[in-house]
MIVO-799051 format. One line per field, with one value per residue (C-alpha): x, y, z; residue in one letter; residue number from 0. Coordinates in pm, 1 decimal. Example, Ala and Ser with C-alpha at 12.3 -4.5 7.8 and 13.67 -1.06 7.14 Angstrom:
<atoms>
xx = 1230.0:1367.0
yy = -450.0:-106.0
zz = 780.0:714.0
type = a:s
seq = 0:1
</atoms>
This chain:
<atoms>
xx = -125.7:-310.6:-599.3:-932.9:-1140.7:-1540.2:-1653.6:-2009.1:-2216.9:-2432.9:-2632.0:-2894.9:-3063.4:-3094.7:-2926.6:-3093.1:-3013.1:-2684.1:-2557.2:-2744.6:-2563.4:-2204.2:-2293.5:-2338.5:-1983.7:-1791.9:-1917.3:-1713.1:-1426.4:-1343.8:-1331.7:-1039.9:-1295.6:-1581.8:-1568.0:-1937.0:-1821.5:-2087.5:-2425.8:-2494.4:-2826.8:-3122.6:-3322.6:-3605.8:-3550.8:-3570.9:-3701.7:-3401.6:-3207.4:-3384.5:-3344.2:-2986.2:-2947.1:-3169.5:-2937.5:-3199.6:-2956.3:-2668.2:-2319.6:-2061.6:-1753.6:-1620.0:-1733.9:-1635.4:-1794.5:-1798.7:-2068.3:-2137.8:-2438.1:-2647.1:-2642.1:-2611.1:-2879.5:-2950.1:-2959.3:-2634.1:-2464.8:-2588.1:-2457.8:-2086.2:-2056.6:-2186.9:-1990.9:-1786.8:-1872.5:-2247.2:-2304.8:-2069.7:-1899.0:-1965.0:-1713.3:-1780.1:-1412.7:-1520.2:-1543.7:-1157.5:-933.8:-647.2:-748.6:-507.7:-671.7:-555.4:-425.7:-212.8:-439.4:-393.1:-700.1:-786.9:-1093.4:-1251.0:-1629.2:-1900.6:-1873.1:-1717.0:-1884.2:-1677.3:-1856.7:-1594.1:-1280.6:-1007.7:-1016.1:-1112.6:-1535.3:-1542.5:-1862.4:-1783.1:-2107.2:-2241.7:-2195.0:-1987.2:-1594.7:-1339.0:-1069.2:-843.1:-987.9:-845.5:-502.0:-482.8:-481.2:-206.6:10.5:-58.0:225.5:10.0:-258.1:-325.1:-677.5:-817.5:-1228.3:-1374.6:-1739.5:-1630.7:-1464.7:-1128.5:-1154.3:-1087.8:-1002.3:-1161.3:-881.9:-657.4:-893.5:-1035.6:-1284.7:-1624.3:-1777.7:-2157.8:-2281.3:-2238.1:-1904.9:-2081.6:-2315.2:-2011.9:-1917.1:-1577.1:-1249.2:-910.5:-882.2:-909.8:-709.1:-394.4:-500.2:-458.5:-85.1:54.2:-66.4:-55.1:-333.2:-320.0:-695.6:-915.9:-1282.9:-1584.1:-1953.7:-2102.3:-2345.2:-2559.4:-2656.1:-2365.1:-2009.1:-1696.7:-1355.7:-1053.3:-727.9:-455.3:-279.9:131.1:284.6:621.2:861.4:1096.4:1389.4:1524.1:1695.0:1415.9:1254.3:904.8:583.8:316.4:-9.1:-337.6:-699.3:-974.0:-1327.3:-1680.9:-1967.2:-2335.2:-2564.1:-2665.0:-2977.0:-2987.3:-3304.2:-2990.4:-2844.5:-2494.5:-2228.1:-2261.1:-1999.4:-1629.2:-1405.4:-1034.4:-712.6:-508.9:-135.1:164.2:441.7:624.2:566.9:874.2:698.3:421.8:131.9:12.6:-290.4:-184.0:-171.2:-7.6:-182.8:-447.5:-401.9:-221.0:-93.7:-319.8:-93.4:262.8:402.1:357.1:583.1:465.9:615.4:832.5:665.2:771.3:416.2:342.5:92.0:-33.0:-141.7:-201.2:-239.9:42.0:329.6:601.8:355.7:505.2:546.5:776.8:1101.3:908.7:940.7:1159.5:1027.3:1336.7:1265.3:1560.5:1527.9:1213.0:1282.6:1042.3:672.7:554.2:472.3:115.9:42.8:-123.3:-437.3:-333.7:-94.9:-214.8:1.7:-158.3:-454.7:-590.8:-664.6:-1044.4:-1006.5:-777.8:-911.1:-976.4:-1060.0:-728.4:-633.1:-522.8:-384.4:-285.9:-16.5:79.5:319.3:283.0:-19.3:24.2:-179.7:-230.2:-74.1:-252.1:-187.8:-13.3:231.0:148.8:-202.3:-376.4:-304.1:74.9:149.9:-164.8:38.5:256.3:-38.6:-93.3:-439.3:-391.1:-104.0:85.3:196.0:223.8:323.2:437.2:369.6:418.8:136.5:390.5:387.9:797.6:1005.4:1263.1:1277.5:1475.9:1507.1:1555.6:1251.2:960.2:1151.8:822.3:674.8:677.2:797.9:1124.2:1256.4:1514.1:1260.1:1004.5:1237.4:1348.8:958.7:866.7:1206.6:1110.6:753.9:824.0:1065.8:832.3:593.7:824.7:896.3:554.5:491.3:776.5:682.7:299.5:467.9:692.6:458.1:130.4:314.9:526.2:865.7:807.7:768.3:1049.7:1039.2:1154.5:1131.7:1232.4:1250.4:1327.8:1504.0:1513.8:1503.0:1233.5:1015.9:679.1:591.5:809.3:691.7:842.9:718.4:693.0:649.4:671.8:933.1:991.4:1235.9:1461.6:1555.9:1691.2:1898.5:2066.9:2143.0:1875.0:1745.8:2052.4:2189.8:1871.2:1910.2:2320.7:2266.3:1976.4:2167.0:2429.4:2185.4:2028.3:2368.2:2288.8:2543.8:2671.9:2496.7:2667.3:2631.7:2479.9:2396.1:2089.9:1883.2:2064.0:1847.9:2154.6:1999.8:2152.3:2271.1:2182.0:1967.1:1966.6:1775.8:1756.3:1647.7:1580.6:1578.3:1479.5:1375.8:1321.1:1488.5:1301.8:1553.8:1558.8:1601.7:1261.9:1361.4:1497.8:1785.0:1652.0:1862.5:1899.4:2044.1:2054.7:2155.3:2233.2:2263.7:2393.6:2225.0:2366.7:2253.0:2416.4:2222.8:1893.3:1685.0:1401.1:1175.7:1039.5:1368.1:1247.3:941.2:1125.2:1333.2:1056.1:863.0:1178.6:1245.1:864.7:818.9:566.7:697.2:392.7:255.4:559.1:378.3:135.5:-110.7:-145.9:-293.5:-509.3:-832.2:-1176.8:-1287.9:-1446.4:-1094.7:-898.5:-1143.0:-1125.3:-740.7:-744.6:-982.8:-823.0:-480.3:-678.9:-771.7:-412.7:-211.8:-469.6:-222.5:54.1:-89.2:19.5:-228.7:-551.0
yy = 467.0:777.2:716.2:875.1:1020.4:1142.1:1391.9:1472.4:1808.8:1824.6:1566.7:1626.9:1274.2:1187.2:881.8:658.6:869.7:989.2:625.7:492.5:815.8:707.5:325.2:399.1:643.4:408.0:105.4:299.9:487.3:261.2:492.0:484.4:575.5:847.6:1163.9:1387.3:1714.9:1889.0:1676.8:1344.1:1325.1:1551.2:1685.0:1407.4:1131.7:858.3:643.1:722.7:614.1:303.0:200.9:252.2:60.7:-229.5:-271.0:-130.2:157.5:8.3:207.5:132.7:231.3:327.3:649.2:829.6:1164.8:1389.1:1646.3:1913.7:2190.4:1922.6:1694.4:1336.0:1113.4:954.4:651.0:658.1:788.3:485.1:235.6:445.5:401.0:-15.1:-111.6:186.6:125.8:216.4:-35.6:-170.6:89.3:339.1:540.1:826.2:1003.0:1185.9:1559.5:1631.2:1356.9:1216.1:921.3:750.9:558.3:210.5:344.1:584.5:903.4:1129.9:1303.3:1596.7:1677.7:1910.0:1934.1:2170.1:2525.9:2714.0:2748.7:3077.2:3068.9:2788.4:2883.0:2733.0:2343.9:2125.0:2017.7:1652.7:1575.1:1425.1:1403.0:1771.4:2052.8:2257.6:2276.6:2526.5:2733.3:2472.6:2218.1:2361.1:2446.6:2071.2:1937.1:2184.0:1889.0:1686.7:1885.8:1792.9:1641.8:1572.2:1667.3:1904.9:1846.3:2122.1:2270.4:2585.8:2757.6:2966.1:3345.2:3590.2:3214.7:3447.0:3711.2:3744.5:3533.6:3610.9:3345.3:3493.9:3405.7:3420.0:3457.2:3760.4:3661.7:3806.8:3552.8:3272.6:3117.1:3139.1:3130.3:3259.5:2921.0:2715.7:2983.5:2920.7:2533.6:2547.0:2741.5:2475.0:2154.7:2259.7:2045.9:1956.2:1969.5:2153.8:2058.3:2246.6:2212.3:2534.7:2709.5:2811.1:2693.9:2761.1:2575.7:2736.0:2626.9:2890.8:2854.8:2703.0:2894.5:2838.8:2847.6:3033.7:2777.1:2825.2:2656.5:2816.0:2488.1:2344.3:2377.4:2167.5:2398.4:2323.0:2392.5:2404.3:2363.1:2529.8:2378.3:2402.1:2174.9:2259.7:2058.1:1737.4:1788.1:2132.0:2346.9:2532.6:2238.5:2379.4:2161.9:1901.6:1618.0:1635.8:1366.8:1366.0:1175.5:1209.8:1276.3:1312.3:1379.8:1686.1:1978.7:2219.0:2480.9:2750.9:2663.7:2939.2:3089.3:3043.8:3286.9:3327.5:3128.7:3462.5:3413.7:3611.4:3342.8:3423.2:3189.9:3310.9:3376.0:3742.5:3962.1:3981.8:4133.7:4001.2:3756.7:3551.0:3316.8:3033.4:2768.8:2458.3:2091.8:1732.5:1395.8:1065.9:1078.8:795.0:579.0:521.9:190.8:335.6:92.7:-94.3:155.4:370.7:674.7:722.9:671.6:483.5:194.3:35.6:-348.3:-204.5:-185.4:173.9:409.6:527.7:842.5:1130.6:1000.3:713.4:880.6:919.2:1272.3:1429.6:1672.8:1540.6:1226.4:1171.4:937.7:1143.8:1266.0:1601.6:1747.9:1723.4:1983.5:2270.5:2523.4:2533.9:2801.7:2799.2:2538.9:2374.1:2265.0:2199.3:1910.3:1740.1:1401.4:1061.2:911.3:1207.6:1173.0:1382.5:1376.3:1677.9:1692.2:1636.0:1996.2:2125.3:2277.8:2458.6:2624.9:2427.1:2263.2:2002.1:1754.6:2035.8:1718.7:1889.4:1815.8:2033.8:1873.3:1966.9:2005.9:1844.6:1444.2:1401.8:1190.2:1489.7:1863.3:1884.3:1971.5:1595.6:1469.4:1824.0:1795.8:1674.9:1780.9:2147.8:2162.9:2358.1:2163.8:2397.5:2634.5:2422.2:2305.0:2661.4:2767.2:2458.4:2455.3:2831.2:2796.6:2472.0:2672.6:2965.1:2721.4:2579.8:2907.2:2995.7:2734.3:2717.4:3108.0:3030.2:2716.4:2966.5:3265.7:3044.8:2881.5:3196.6:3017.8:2681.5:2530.2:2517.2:2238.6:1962.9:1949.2:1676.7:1503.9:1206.1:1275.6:954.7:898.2:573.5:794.4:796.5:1150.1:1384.7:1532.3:1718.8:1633.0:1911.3:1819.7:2053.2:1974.8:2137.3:2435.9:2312.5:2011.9:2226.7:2446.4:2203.4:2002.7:1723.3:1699.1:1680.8:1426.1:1173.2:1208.5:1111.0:864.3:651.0:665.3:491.3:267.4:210.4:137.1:468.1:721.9:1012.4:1371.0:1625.0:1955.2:2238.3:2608.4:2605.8:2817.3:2695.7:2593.2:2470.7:2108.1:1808.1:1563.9:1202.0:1016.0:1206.8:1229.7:1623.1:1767.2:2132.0:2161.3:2496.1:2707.5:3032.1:3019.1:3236.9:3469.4:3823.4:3965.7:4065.6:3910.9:3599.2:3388.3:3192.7:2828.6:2663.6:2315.3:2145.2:1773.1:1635.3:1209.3:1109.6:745.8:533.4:227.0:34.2:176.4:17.7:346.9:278.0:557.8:587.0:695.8:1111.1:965.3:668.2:996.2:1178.7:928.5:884.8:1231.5:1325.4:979.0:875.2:526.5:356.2:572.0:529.5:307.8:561.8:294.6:229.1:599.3:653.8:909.4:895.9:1206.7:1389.3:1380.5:1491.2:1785.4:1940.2:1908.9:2059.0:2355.4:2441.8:2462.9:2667.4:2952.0:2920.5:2979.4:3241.2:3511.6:3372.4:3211.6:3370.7:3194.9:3364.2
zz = -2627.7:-2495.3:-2363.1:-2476.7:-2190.3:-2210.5:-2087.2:-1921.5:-1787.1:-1509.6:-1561.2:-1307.5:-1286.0:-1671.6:-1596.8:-1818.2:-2156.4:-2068.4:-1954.1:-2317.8:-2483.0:-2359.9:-2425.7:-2821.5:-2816.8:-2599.3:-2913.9:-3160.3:-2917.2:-2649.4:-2367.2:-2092.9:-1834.2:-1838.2:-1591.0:-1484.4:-1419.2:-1214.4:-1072.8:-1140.3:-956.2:-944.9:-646.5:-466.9:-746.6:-584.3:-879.4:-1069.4:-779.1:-740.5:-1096.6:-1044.7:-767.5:-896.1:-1251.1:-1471.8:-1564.1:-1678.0:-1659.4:-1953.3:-1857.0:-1594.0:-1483.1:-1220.0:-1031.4:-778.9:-538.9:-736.2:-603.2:-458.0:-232.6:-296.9:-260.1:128.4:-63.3:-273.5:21.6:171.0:-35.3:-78.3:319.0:295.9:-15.9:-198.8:-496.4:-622.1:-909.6:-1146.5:-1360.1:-1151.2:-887.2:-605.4:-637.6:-301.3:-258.3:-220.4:-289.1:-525.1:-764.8:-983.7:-1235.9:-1397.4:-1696.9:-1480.2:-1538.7:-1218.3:-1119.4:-795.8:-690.5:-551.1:-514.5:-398.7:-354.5:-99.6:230.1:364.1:719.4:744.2:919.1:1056.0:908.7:629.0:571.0:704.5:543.2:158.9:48.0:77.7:-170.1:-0.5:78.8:288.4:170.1:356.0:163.4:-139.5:46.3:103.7:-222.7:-362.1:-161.3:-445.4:-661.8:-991.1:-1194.8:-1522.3:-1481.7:-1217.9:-1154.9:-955.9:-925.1:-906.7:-1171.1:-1070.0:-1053.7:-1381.0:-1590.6:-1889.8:-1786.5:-2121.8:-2331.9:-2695.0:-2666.5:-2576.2:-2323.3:-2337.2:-1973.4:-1721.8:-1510.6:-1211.1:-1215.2:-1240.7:-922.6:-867.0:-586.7:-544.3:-345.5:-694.9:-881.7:-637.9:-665.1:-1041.0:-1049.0:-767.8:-920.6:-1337.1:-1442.4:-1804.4:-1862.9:-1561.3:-1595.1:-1434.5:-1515.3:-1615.3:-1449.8:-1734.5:-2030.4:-2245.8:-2353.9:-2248.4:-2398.3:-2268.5:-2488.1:-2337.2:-2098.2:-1971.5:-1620.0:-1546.8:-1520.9:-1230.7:-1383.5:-1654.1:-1747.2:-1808.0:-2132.9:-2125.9:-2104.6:-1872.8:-2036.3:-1880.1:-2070.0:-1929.1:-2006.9:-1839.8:-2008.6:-2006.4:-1834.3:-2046.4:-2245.3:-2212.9:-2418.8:-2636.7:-2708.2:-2569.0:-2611.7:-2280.7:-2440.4:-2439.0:-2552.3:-2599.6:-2571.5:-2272.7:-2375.9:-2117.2:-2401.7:-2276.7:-2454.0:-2564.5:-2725.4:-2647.8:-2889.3:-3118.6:-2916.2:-2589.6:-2322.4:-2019.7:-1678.8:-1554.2:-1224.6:-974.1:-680.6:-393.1:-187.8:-258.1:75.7:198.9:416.9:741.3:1049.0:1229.7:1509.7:1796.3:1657.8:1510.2:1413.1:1530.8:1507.8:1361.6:1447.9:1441.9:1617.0:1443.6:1397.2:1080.1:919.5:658.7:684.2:451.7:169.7:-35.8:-204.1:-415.3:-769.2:-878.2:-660.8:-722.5:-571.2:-289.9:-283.0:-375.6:-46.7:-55.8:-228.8:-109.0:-114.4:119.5:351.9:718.7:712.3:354.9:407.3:72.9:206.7:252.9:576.9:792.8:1125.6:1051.9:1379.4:1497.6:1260.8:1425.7:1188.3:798.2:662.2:344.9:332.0:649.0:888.5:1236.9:1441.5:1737.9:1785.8:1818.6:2110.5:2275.7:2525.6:2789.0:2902.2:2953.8:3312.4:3295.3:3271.4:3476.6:3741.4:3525.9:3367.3:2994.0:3063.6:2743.4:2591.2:2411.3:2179.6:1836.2:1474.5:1232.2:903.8:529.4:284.2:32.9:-21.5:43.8:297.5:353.9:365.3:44.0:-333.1:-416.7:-267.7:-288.5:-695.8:-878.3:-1234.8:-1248.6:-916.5:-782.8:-512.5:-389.1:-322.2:-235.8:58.2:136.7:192.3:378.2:610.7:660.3:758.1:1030.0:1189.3:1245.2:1359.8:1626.1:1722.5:1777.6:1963.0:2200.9:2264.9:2360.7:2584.0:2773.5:2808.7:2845.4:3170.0:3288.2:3096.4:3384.0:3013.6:2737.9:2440.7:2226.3:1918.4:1658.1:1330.7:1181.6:826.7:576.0:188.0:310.0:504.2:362.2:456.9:682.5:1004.9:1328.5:1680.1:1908.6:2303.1:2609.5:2898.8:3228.6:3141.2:3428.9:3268.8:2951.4:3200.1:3348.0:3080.7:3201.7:2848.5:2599.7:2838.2:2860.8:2412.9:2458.3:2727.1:2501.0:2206.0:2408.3:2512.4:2199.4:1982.9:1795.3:1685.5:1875.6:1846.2:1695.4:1865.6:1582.3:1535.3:1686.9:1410.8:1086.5:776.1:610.2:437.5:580.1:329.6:371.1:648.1:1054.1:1352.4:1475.0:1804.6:1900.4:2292.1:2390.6:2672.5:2803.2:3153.1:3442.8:3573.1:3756.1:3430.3:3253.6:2910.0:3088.8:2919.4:2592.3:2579.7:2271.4:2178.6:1865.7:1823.7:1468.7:1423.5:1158.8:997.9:765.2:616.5:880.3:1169.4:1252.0:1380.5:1655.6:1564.2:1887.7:1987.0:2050.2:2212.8:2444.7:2561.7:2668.7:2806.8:3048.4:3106.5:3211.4:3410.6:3156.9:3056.8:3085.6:2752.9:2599.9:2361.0:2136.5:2057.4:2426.8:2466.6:2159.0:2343.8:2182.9:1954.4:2207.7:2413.6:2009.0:2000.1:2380.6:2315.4:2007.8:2142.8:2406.8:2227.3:2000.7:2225.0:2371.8:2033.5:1963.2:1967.6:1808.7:1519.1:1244.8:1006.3:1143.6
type = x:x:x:x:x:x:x:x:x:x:x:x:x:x:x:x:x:x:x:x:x:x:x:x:x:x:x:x:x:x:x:x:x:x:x:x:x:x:x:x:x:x:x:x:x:x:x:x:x:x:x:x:x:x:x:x:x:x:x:x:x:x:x:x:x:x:x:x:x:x:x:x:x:x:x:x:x:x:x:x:x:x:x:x:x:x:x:x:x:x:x:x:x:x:x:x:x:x:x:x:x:x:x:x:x:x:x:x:x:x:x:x:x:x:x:x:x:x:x:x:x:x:x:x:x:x:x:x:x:x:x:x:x:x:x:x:x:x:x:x:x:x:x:x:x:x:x:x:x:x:x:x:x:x:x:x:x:x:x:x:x:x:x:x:x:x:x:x:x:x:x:x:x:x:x:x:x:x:x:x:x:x:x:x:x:x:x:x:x:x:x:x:x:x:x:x:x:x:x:x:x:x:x:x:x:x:x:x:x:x:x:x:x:x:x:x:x:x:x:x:x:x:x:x:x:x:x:x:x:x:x:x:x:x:x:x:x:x:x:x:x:x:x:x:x:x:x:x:x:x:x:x:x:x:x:x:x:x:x:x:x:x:x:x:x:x:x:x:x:x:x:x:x:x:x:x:x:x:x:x:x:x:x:x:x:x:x:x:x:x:x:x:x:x:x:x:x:x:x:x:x:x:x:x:x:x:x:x:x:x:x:x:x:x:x:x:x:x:x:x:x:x:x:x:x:x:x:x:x:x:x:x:x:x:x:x:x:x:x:x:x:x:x:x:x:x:x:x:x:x:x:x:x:x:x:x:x:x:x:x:x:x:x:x:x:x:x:x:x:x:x:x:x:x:x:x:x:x:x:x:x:x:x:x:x:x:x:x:x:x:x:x:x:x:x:x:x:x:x:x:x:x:x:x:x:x:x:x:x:x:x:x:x:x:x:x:x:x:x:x:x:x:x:x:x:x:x:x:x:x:x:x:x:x:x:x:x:x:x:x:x:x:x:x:x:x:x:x:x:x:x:x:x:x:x:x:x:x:x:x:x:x:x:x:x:x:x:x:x:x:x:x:x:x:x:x:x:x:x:x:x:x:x:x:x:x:x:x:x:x:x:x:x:x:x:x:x:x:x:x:x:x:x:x:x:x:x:x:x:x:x:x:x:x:x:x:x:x:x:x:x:x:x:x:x:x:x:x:x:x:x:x:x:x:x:x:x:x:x:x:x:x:x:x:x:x:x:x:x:x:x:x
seq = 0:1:2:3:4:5:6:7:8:9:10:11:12:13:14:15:16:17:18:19:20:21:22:23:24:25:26:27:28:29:30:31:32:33:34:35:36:37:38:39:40:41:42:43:44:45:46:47:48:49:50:51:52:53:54:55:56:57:58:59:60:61:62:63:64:65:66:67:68:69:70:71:72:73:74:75:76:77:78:79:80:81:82:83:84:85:86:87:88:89:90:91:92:93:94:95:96:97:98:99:100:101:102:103:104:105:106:107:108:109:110:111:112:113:114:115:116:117:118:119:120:121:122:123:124:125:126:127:128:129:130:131:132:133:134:135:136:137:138:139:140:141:142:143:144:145:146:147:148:149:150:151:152:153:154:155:156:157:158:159:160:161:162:163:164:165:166:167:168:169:170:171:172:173:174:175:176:177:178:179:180:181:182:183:184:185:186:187:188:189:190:191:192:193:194:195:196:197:198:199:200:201:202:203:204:205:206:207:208:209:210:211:212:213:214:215:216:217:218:219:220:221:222:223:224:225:226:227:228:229:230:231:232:233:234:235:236:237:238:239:240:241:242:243:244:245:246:247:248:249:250:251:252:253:254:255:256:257:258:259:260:261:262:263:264:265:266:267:268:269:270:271:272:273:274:275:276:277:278:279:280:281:282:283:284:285:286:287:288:289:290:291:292:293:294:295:296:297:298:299:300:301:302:303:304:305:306:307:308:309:310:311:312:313:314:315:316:317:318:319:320:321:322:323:324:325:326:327:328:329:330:331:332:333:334:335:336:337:338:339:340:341:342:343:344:345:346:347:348:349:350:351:352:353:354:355:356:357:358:359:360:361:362:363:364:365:366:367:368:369:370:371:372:373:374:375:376:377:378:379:380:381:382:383:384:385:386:387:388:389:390:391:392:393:394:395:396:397:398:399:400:401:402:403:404:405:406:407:408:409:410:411:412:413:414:415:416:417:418:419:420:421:422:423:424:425:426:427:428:429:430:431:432:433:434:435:436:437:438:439:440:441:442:443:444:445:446:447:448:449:450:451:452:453:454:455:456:457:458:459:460:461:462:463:464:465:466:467:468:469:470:471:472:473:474:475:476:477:478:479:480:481:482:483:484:485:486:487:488:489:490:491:492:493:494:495:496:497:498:499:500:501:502:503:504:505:506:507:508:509:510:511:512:513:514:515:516:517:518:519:520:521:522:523:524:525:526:527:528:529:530:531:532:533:534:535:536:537:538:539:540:541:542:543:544:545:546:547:548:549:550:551
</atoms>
């Protein structure tokens, strides 16, 4: 059965009538859950607050909300931090996240407005009214929703509408960054609160599909409430029943989706740059899941909203965040290997330990797994395959020219259908060891001694998808040689896994560690650094990838 959803407007602190409003509609509906678009609490009211938090405003049904143009109350935020939840029947969905209610309802949000003195990096703070362009970025990982809640309304949404629309657009707060948010996730219903005093209700509008062999229509349904109890009695209510049947036909009415993608990858020039950084490095636990839908003896992997790789996720250590492309962000690791001393004399003042990570929720770098609702995998892939690779190429040409080519790199990734979210490691090595041969024989010589099987020798710049589970390795290096261009060396290594192979995923890192005489951090947990060490990494890798960073 589908369920039925309510609706709310601002609210701005009329707790005690809106929550008494819902109670007598829930009696003869039975809500799923309730949603506030916009503010739930109003400037310095603390009494309302209080009442709240003291049961003498009782919530119905479950109810969830998110920051709108205010902040929240000290108070609330508070009690979010203490407990989580607020009172009974009442959730915080936190200013950018993914939320997947019980009855399977999938809903991204994205409070507050944009802040666009923000550059380079996602808002850490979830309780204030503002968010960054890469906030937004981040959540298009989520491939889809079936509704999208935003504060801020996605530019020209009126663009090929006949419904009026009584307010001056220019006085509508709007963003590109939601716009492209919309097209990549295809919400079914995208709510906004409006910033007036009026009701807006958009017709449906359609997405291109990709695949012409498929023939379901994604449709989108634009609405923005007015604030609840509003002096023209504007239409601040909205309930409706949430169906996921797939729909085969363009409704009569509907228009094309009005936005032009903001984030479809441009042609640039050509570049020798790159991007950079994130945080884990294999710290994976993800033997104990499979992502593939057909086997499902296994315990689901954590969605987006849980993974320790996703951008969407509200806990993830932000500050490590280097860079975000469009398909791809780059971090530094936790736990790094080298220490930011270990290449000091070779001129790199920090780890250099890097991951290249995709904004997409998949185990692999392939149309099976980026395939989701909406979603073309084979493209998907392509883009994502595309834009790592010009990351490690950036970054292996800011290693050599940072430390006059004393530094080349390794590069690696760990391929498997029961990954939880695919990554590639990136770590410096002495350019030496690549030319003579130092480095593809410590990878054959602990495969030996790890029982693994042998590495394949491959073209060293192919984005030909690999079929089934593999380790990879890119060795690389710019040799220093009379010649002004010196002599670029590049290796690539290709395992094979099966099955039958147990895998140490530390195996790239145990390498390393033996190659740079760094056993004794072999062990990433065993050289976590404190914040203040993550963001003096990250800011001096920063000004060092300055010129080849092809995001700025």
């Amino acid at each position: 059965m589908a369920p039925k959803i309510f609706v709310l407007g601002n609210v701005n602190g009329q707790l005690q009538t809106a929550f008494s409003k819902l109670a007598a509609l829930h009696a003869k509906n039975q809500f799923a859950f309730a949603i506030v678009t916009g503010d739930l609490f109003a400037d310095d009211d603390d009494e309302t607050v209080s009442q709240l938090l003291d049961g003498r405003i009782s919530v119905p049904v479950s109810t969830y909300f998110t920051v709108g143009t205010k902040a929240l109350p000290d108070r609330i935020v508070a009690k979010i931090e203490k407990d989580e939840e607020i009172c009974e029947n009442l959730h915080f969905l936190g200013k950018r996240s993914i939320t997947k209610t019980s009855e399977g309802v999938r809903i991204v949000t994205l409070g507050g407005r944009l802040d666009p003195t923000i550059v380079g990096g996602q808002s850490k703070e979830q309780h204030l009214p503002f968010h960054t362009a890469d906030d937004a970025k981040a959540l298009r990982g989520a491939n889809s929703a079936d509704i999208l809640l935003t504060t801020v309304w996605p530019s020209s949404v009126w663009k090929g509408s006949s419904v009026t629309l009584s307010a001056d657009t220019s006085s509508i707060p709007t963003s590109d960054a939601i716009s492209d948010l919309v097209l990549a996730l295809k919400p079914r219903y995208h709510f906004s609160p409006s910033p007036g005093d009026f009701f807006y209700e958009r017709e449906p509008f359609f997405h291109k599909n990709k695949d012409d062999s498929d023939s379901s229509v994604a449709l989108t349904r634009f609405l923005s409430l007015a604030t609840f109890g509003n002096a023209a009695k504007a239409k601040a209510m909205y309930a409706f029943s949430l169906t996921k049947e797939e729909v085969t036909s363009i409704p009569p009415g509907a228009t094309a989706a009005p936005f032009v993608d903001s984030s479809a990858p441009k042609k640039r020039p050509a570049a020798d740059g790159g991007s950079y950084s994130r945080f884990a490095n294999g710290h994976d636990d993800s033997s104990r899941y499979n992502r593939r839908k057909k086997r499902r003896d296994r315990s689901p992997p954590p969605g987006p909203d849980r993974c320790f790789f996703c951008l969407s996720n509200p806990n993830l250590p932000t500050h490590m965040v280097c860079s975000i492309g469009d398909d791809v962000y780059v971090a530094t690791a936790k736990g790094p290997l080298p220490t930011p001393i270990t290449f000091r004399d070779k001129g790199l003042d920090f780890p250099g330990h890097l991951i290249m990570v995709p904004l997409t929720h998949a185990p692999t770098i392939s149309a099976a797994s980026m395939t989701e609702e909406g979603v073309d995998g084979a493209e998907m892939a392509a883009r994502t395959f595309k834009e790592m690779t010009r990351f490690r190429e950036a970054l292996q040409a800011m290693t050599s020219s940072r430390t006059k080519r004393k530094l080349g790199a390794v590069t690696w990734e760990i391929s498997r259908a029961r990954n939880i979210h695919t990554h590639w490691q990136f770590i410096p090595v002495p350019a030496d060891m690549v030319a003579k041969g130092l480095v593809e024989a410590a990878f054959r010589v602990e495969a030996e001694n790890l029982k693994l099987p042998k590495l394949e020798a491959k073209e060293f710049g192919s984005s030909d998808e690999v079929e089934g589970d593999y380790f990879r390795v890119w060795i690389w290096a710019d040799e220093d040689t009379d010649s002004e261009e010196g002599k670029i060396i590049g290796k690539c290594l290709l395992m094979r896994l099966d099955e039958n192979v147990h895998f140490d995923l530390q195996y790239g890192r145990k390498v390393m560690a033996k190659l740079l005489r760094l056993e004794e951090r072999t062990v990433w947990q065993n050289c976590v650094q404190d914040e203040e060490e993550e963001t003096a990494d990250v800011a001096a890798f920063r000004e060092a990838f300055k010129e080849w960073d092809f995001t700025a």
